[in-house]
N, C-alpha and C positions, 0 to 999 in steps of 0.2 A: 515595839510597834513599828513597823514599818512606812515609811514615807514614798516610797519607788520601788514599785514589782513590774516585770517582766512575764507577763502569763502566755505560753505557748499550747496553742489547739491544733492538737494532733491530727490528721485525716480520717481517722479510726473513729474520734470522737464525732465528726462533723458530718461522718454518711453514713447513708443505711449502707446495709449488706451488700447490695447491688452496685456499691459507687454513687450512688446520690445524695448531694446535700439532704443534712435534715435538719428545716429551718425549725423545728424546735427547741432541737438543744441549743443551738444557734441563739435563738431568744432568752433561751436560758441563763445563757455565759451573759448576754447583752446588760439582762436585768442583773446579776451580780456587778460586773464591771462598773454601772452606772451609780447603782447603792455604795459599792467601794469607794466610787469620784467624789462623791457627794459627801462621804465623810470625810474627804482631804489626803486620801491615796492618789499619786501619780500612777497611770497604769501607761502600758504598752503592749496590746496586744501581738502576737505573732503567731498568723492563721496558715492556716492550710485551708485549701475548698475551690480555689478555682479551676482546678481541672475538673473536678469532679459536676462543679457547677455548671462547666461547658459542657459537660456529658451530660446533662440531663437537658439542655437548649439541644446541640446539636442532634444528641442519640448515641449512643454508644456502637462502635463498629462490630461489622459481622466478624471478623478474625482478628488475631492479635494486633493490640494498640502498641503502635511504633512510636517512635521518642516524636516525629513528624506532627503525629495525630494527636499526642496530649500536649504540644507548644499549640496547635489549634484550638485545643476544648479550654487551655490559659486564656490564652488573648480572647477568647468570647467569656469563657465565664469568669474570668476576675471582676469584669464589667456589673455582671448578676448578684457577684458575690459584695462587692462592694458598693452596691444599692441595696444590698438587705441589709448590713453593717449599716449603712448610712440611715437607712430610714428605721430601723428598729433604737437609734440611738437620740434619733430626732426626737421619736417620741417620747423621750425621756429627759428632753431638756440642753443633751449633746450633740458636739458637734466633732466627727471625726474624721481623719485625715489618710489618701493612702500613700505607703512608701513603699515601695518596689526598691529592690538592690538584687545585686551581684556582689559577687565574691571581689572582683574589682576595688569596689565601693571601702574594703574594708583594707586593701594593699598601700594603695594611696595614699599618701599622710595627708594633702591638702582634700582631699573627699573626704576621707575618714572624722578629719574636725569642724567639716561643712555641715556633713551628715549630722553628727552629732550639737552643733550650733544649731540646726533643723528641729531637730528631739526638742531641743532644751526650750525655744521661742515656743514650739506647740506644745508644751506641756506647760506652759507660762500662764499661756491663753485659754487652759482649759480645754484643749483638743485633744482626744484620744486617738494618737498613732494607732493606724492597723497595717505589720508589714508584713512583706509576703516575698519570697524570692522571683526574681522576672526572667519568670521560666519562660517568656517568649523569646529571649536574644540572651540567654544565658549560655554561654558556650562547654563543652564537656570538659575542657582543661576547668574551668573554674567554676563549676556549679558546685555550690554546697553539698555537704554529705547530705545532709537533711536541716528542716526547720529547726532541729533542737539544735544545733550546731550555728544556726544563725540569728536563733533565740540567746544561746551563750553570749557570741560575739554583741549581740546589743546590749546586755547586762550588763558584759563587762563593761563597754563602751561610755555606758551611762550610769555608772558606778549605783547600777540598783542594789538594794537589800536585800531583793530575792527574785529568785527565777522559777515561775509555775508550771510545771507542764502535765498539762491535760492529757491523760493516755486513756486507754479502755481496758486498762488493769489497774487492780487497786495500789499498785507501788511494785517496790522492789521484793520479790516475793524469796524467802528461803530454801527454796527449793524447785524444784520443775512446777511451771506453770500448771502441769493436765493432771498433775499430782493434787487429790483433794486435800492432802494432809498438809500443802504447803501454807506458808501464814505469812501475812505480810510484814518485812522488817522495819519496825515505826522509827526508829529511830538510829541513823548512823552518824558520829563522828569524823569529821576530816581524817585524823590520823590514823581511824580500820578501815577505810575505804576497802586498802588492797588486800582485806580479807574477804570482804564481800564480794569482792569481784568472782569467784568459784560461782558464786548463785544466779548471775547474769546469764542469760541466754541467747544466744543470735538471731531469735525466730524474731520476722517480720510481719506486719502484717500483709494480707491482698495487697492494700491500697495504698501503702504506704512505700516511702525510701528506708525510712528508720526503724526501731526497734529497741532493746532494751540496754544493748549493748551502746548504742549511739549519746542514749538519754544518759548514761555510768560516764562515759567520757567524759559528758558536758559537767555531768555535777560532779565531776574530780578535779578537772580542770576552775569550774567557778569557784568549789568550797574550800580550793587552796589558797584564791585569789582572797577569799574572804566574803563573799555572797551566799546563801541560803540557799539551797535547791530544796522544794517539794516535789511530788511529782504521784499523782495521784489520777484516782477516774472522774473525766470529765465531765460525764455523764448525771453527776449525782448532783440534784438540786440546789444545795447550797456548801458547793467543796470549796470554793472562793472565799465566801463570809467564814467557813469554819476552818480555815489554814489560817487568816488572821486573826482570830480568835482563841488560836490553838489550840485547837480540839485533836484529837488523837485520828487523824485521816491520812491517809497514804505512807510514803516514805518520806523521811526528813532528814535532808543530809546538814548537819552541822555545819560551818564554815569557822576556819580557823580564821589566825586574825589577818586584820586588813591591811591590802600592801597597796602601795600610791597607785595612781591613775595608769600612767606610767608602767608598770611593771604585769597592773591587769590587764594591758592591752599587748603586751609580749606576752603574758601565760597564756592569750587564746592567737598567739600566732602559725598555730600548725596550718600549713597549705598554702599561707600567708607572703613569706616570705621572701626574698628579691634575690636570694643566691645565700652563701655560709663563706665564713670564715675556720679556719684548722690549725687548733690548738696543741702545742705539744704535750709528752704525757706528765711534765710537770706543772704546767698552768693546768691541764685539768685536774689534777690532783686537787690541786689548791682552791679550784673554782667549786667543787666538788664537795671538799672540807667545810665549808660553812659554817667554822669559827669563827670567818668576819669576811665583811663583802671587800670585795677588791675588782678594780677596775680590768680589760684588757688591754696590755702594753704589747707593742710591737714583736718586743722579745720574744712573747711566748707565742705567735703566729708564726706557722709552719706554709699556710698557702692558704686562695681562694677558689670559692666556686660562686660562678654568676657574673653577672654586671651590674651591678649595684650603685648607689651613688651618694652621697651625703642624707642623713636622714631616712634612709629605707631599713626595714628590717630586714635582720639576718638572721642565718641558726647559725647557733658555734657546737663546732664540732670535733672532734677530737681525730686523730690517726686512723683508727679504726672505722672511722666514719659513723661514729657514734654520736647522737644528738643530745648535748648537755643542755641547752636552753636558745634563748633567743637575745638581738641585743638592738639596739641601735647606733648604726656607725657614722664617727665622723671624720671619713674620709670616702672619698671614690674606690671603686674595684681598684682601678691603673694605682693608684698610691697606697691601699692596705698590702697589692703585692708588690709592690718597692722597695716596702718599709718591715716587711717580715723576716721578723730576724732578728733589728738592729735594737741595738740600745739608745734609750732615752726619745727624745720628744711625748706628747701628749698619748694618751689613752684612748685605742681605736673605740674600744667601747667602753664609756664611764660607767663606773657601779651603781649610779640613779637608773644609769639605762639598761637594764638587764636583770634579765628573769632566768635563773636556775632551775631547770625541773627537778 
């Protein structure tokens, strides 16, 4: 039974055809979410809608929409979007809250545990998080790929049991989408993921950043961490009540076991990161072998990249400039490259702190 889902609503799910919200399904997800609270599930929503919801106040332009034009149709319709969330939650006894982030939000070790100190007081209190990325001052270096990718990063953040994402297909399907004969794969395993991976496709939608290939990342990266991924059509009445129920509905990625808090929050550091450290090719052999964990010793650092500083993550990487995982270091840039090379003193990066891909 699960105690803490993460359920993410797609743009796909959330508009008509034309790009306009459709506060029906809207109300729909509202009424599951609140029957879900009510039985003593933590939720956290993570929506998509406010561009779209600013397109339908402002109007949508005569010629192509510039990145200009939908930070406009943001900062008017998050506004719309989170008075329909607010008042459709009202009536049900709820009270919800909104959180905007950037990519930022998640780099920063002292945001990152505020943030998350944030989550944990509103879900104390019975408040339903509804977050969104702040597409208004979101800058292009750091804007999320998409929601599913910032939906991950809160799961893992908040060591949920499972991450839902609402799409407007029924899952991860076996074959080409426009293929009627394809069927959808109910059930995948952590360790065949990278079989399944052949069936994934790039197509996007209109409205959307994401896709199918976006949502496979996130639920490889969560189901190694040890989180749930479903990931089903948002669309249908009761895909909420019947994913905790267990009913045979979308795709379901198995999550192998669970690794500390700590190690989940380096397995979703891609993009993340404050600069790398370069391993030579016998520490990454050994890092590699996962006979047994082993910390990073000076010894086996060949050089840096970045400016980094006590406490921020890095990637470790190898000669070839190949990305073996992520760590966290304790030293400064000026002293990891000082000390590369030498023998003895302390462990730039201890084996608590550090995730192998």
């Amino acid at each position: 039974m699960y105690r803490r889902i993460v359920v993410k609503i797609g743009t796909k799910v959330l508009s008509h055809d034309d790009g306009l919200l459709n506060g029906q399904v809207i109300e729909n997800i509202v009424r599951q979410v609140s029957a879900l609270r009510k039985s003593g599930i933590e939720i956290i929503l993570v929506t998509s809608g406010a561009v779209g919801s600013g397109r339908g106040i402002i109007g949508p332009r005569r010629t192509k929409e510039t990145v200009e034009d939908k930070q406009v149709f943001a900062a008017v319709g998050q506004v719309r979007l989170m008075e329909t969330y607010s008042g459709l939650f009202r009536k049900r006894g709820y009270s919800c809250a909104q959180v905007l982030v950037t990519k930022e939000d998640f780099r920063d070790r002292n945001h990152y545990q505020n943030m998350r100190q944030c989550f944990q007081n509103m879900l104390r209190d019975g408040i339903i998080p509804v977050v969104n990325e702040n597409d208004v001052i979101a800058i292009r270096e750091l804007v999320f790929t998409d929601n599913d990718e910032l939906a991950g990063l809160v799961a893992a953040q908040l060591r949920a049991d499972a991450l839902v994402i609402l799409t407007s297909v029924d899952g991860i399907l076996d074959g080409n989408p426009s293929d009627p004969s394809s069927r959808t794969i109910p059930r995948i395993e952590a360790a065949g993921l990278a079989d399944i991976r052949r069936h994934v496709t790039t197509d996007r939608t209109a409205v959307g950043r994401g896709g199918m290939i976006s949502k496979f990342a996130v639920a490889k990266r969560l189901a190694s961490s040890g989180i749930a991924v479903h990931i089903a059509d948002g669309r249908k009445r009761s895909v909420l009540r019947d994913i905790i129920d267990g009913k045979p509905i979308g795709t379901t990625i198995v999550p192998s076991k669970k690794i500390s808090g700590v190690k989940r929050r380096l397995a979703h550091s891609e993009g993340l990161s404050m600069g790398a450290v370069i391993v030579n090719t016998c520490t990454r052999d050994i890092l590699l072998s996962k006979n047994r964990p082993i910390s990073l010793l000076p010894v086996g650092i060949t050089g840096i990249m970045g400016d980094f500083h006590i406490g921020d993550v890095v990637e470790i990487r190898d000669t070839d400039n190949g990305r073996l995982g992520f760590g966290i270091v304790r030293y400064d840039a000026g002293q990891v490259k000082s000390l590369a090379g030498t023998k003895g003193g302390r462990a730039v990066i201890h084996r608590d702190y550090m995730f192998i891909e």
